[in-house]
Backbone atoms as SQL, in Angstrom:
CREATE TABLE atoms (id INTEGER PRIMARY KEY, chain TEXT, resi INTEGER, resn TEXT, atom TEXT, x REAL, y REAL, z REAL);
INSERT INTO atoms VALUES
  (1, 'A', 1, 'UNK', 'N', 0.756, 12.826, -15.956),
  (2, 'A', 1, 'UNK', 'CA', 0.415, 11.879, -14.902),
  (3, 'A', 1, 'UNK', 'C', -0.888, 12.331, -14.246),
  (4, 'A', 2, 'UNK', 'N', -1.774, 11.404, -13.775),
  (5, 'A', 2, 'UNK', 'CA', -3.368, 11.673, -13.833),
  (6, 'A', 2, 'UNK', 'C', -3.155, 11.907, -12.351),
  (7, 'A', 3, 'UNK', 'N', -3.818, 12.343, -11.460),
  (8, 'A', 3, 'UNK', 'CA', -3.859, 12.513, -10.097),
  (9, 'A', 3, 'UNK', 'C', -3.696, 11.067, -9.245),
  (10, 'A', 4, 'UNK', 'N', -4.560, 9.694, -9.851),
  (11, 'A', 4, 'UNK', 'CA', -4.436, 8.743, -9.117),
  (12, 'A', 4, 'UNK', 'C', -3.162, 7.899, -9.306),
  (13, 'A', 5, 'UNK', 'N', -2.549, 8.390, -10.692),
  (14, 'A', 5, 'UNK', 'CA', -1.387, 7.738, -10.582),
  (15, 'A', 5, 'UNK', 'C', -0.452, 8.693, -9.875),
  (16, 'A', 6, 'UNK', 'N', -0.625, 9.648, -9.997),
  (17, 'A', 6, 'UNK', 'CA', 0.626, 10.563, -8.627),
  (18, 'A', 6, 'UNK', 'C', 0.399, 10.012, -7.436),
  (19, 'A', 7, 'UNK', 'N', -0.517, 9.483, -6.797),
  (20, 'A', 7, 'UNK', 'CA', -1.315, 9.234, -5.620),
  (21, 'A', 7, 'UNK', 'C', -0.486, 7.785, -5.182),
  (22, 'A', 8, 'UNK', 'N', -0.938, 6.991, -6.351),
  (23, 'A', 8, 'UNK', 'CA', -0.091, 5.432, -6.672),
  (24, 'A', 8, 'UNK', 'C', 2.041, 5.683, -6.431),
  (25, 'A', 9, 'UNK', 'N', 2.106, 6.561, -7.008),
  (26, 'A', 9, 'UNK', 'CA', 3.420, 6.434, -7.310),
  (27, 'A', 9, 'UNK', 'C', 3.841, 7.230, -5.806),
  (28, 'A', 10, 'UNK', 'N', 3.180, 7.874, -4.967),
  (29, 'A', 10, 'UNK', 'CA', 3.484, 8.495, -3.589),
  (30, 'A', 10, 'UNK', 'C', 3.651, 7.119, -2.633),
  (31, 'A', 11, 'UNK', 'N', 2.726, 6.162, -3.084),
  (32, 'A', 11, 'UNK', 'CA', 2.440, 5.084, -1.921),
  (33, 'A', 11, 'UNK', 'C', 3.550, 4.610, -2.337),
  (34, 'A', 12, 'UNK', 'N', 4.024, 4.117, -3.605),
  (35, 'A', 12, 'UNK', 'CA', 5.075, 3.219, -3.494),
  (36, 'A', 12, 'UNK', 'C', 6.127, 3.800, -3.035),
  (37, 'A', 13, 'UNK', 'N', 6.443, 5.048, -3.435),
  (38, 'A', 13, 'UNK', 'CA', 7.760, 5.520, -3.047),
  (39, 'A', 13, 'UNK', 'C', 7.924, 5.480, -1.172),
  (40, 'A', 14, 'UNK', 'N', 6.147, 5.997, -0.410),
  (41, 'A', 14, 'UNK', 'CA', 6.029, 5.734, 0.949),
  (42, 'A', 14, 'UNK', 'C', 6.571, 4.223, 1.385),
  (43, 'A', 15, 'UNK', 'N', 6.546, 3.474, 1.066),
  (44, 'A', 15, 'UNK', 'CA', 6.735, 2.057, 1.108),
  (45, 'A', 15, 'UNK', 'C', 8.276, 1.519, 0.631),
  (46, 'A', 16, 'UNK', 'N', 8.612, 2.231, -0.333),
  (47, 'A', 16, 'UNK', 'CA', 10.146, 1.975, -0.527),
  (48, 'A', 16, 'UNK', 'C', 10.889, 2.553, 0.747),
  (49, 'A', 17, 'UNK', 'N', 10.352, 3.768, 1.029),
  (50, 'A', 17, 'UNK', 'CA', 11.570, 4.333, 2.153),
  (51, 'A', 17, 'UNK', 'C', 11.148, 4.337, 3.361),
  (52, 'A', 18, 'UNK', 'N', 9.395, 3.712, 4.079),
  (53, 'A', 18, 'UNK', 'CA', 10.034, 2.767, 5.097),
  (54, 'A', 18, 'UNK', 'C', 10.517, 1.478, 4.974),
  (55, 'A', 19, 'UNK', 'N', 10.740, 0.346, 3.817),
  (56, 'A', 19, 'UNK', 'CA', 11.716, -0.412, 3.611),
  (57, 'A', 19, 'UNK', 'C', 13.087, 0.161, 4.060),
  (58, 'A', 20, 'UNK', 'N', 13.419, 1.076, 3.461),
  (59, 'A', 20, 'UNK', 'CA', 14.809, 1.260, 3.369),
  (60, 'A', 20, 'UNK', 'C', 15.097, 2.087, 4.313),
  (61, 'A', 21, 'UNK', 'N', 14.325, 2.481, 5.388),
  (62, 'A', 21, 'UNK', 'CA', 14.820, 2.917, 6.418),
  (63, 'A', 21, 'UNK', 'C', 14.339, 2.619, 7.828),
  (64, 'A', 22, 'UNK', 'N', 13.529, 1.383, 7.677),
  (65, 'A', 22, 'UNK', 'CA', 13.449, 0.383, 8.675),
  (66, 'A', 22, 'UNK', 'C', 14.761, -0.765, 8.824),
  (67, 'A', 23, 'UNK', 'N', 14.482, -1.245, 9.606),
  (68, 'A', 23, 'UNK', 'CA', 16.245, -2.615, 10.066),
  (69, 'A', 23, 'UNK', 'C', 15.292, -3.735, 9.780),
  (70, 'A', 24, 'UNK', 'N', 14.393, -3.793, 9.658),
  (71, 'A', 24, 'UNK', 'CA', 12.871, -4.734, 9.310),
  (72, 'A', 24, 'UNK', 'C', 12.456, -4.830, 8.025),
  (73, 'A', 25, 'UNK', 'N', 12.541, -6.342, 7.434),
  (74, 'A', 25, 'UNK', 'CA', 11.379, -6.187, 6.602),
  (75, 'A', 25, 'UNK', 'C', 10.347, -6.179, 6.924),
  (76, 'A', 26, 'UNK', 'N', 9.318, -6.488, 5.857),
  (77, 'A', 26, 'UNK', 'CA', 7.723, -6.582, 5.958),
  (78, 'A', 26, 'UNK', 'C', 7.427, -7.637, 6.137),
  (79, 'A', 27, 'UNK', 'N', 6.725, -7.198, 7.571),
  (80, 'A', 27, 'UNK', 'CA', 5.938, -8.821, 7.960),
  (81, 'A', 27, 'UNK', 'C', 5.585, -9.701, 7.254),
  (82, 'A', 28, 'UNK', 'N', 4.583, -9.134, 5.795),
  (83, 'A', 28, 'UNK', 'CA', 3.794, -10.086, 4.849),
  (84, 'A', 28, 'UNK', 'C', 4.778, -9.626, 3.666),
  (85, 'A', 29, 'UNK', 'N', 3.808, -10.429, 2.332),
  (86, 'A', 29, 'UNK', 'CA', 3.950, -9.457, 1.320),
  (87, 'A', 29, 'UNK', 'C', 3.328, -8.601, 0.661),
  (88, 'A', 30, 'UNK', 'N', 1.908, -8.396, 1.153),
  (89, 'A', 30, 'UNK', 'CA', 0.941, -6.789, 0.717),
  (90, 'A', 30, 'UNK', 'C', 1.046, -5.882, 1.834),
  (91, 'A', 31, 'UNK', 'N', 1.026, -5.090, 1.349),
  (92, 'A', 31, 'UNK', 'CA', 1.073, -3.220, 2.369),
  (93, 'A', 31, 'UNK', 'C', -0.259, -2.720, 2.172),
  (94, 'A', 32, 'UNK', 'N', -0.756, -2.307, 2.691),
  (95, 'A', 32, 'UNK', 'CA', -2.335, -1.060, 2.619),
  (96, 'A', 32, 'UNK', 'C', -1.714, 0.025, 2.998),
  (97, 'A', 33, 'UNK', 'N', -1.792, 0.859, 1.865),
  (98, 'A', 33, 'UNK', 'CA', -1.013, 2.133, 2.197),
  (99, 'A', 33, 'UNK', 'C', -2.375, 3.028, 2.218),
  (100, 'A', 34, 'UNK', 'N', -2.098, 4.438, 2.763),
  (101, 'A', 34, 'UNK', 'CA', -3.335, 5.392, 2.155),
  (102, 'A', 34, 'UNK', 'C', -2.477, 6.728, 2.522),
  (103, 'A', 35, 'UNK', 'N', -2.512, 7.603, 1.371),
  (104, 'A', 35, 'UNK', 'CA', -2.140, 9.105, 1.632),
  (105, 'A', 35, 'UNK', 'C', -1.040, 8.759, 2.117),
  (106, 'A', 36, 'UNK', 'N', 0.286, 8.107, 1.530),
  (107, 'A', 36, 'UNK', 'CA', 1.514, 8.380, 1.648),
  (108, 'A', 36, 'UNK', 'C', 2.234, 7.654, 2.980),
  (109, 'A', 37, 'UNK', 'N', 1.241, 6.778, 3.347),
  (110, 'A', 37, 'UNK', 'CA', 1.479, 6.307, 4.732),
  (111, 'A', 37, 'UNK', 'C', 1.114, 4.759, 4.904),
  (112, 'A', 38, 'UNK', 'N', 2.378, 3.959, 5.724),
  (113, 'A', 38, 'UNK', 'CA', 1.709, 2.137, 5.639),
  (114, 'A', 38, 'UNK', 'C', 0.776, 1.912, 6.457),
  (115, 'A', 39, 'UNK', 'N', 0.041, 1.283, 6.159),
  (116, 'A', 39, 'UNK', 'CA', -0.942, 1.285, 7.737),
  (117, 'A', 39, 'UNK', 'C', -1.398, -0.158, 8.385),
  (118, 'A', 40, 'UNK', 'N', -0.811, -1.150, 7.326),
  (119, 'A', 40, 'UNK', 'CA', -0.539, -2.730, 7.899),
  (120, 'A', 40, 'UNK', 'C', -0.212, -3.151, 6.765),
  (121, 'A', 41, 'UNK', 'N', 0.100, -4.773, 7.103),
  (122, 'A', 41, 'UNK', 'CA', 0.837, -5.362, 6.150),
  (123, 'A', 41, 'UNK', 'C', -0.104, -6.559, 5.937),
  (124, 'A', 42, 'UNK', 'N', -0.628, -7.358, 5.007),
  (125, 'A', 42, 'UNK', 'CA', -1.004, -8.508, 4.990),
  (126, 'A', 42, 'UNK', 'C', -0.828, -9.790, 4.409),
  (127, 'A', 43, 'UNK', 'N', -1.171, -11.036, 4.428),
  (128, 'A', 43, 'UNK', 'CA', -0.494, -12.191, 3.499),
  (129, 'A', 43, 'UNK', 'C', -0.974, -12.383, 2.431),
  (130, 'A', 44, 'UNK', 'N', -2.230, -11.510, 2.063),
  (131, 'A', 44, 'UNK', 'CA', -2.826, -11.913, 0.600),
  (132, 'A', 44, 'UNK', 'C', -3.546, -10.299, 0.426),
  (133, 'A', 45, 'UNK', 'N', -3.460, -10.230, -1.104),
  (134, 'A', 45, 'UNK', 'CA', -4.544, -8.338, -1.377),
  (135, 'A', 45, 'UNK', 'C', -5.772, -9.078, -1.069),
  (136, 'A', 46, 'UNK', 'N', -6.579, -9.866, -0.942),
  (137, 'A', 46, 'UNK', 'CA', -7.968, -9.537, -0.876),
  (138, 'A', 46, 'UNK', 'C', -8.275, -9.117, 0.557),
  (139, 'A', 47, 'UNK', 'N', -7.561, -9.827, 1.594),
  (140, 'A', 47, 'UNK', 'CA', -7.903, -9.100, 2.641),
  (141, 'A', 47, 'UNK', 'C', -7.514, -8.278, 3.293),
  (142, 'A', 48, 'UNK', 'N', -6.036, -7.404, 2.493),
  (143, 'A', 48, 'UNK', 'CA', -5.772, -6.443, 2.494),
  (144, 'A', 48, 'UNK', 'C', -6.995, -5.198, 1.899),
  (145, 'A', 49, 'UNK', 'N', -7.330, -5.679, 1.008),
  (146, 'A', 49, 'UNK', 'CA', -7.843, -4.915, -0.048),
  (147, 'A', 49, 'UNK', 'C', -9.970, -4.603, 1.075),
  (148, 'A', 50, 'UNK', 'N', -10.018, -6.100, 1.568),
  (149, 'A', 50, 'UNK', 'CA', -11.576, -5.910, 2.199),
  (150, 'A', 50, 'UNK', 'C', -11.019, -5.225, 3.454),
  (151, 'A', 51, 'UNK', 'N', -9.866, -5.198, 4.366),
  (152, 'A', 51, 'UNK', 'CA', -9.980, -3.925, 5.602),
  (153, 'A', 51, 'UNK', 'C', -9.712, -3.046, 4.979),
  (154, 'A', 52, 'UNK', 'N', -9.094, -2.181, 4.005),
  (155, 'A', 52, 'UNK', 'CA', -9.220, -0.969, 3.241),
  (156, 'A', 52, 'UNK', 'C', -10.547, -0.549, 3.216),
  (157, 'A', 53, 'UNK', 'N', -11.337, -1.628, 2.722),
  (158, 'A', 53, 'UNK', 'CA', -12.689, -1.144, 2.116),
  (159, 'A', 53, 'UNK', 'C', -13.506, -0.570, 3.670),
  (160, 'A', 54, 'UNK', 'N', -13.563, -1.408, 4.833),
  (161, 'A', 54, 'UNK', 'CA', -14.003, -1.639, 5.507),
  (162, 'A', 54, 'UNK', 'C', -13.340, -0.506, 6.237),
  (163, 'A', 55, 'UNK', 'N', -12.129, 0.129, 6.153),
  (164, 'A', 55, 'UNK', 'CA', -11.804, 1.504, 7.129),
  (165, 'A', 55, 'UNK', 'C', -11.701, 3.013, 6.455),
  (166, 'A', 56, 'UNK', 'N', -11.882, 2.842, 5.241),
  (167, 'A', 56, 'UNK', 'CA', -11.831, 3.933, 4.506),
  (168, 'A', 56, 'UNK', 'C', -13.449, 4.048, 3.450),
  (169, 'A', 57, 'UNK', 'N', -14.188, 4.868, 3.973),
  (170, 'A', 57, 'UNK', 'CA', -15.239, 5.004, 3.192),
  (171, 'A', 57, 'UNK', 'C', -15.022, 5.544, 1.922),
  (172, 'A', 58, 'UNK', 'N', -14.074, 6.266, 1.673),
  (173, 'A', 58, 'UNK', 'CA', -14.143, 7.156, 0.304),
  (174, 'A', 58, 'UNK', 'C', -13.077, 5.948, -0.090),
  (175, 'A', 59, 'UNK', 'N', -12.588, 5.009, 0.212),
  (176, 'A', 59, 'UNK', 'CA', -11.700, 3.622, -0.464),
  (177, 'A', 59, 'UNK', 'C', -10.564, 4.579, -1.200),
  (178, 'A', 60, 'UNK', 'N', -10.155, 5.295, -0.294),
  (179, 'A', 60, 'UNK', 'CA', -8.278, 5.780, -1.436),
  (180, 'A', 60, 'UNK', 'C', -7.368, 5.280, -0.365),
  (181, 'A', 61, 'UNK', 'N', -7.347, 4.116, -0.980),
  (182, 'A', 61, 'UNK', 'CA', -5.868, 3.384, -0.590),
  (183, 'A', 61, 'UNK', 'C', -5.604, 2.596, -1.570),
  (184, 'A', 62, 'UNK', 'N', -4.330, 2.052, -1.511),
  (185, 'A', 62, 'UNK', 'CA', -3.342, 1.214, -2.371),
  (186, 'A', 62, 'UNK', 'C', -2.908, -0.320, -1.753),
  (187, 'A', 63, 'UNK', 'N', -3.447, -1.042, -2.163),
  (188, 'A', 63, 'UNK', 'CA', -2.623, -2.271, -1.816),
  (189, 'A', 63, 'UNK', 'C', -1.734, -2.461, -2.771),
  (190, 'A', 64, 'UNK', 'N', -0.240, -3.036, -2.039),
  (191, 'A', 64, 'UNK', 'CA', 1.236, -2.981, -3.206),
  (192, 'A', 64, 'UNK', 'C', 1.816, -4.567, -2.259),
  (193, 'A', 65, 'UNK', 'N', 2.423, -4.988, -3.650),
  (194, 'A', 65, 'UNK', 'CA', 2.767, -6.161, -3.872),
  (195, 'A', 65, 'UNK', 'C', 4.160, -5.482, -3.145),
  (196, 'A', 66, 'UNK', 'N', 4.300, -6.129, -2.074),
  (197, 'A', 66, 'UNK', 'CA', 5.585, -5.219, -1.347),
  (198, 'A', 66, 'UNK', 'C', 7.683, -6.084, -1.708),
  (199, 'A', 67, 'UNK', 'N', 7.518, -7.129, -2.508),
  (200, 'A', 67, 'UNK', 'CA', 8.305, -8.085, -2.936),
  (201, 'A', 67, 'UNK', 'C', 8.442, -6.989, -4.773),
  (202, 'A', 68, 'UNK', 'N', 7.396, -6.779, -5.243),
  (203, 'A', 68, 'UNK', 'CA', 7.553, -6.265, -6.440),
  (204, 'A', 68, 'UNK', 'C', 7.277, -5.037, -6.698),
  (205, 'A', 69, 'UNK', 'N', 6.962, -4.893, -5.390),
  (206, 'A', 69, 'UNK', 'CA', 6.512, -3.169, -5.290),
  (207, 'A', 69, 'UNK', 'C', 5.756, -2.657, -6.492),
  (208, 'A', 70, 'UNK', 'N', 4.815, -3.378, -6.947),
  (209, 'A', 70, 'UNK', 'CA', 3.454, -2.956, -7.825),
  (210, 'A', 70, 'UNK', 'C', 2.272, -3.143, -6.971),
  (211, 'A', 71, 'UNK', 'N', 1.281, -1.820, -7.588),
  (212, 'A', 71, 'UNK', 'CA', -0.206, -1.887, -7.409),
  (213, 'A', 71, 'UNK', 'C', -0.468, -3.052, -7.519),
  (214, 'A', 72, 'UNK', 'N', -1.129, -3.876, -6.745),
  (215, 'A', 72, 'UNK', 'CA', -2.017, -4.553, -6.557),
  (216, 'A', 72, 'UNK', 'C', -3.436, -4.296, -6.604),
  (217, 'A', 73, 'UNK', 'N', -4.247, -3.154, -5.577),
  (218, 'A', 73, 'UNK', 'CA', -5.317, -2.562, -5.804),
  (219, 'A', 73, 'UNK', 'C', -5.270, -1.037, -5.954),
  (220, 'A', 74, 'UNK', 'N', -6.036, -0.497, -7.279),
  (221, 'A', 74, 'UNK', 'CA', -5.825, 1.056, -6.565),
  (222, 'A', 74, 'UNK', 'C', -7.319, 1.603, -6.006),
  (223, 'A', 75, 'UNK', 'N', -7.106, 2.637, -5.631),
  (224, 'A', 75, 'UNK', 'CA', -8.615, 3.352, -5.394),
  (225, 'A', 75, 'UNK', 'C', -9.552, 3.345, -6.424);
């Protein structure tokens, strides 16, 4: 497993278990995760994917399809 997919597979698992240990679902259905952590939710990846771009200069975050819990965008 390559570093960005360990990286990928941290976010989802971050995202499965605040699912599953929130009383809440997810507001939307995309997550912007970064480094193991959610950091909003949105209704579509592109503009999930352009405030990523826009708050993270080095761009390592994950947008995840939070219904199918797949990458959507990776770093």
């Amino acid at each position: 497993m390559t570093a960005s997919e360990h990286a990928d597979s941290a976010d989802i698992e971050a995202l499965a278990k605040f699912l599953s240990e929130s009383d809440a679902t997810a507001v939307a259905p995309y997550a912007l995760v970064r480094r193991g952590r959610i950091k909003c939710f949105f209704d579509n990846p592109t503009t999930a994917t352009e405030s990523g771009i826009q708050a993270y200069a080095d761009r390592a975050f994950t947008v995840i399809d939070v219904r199918a819990q797949r990458i959507v965008r990776r770093r």
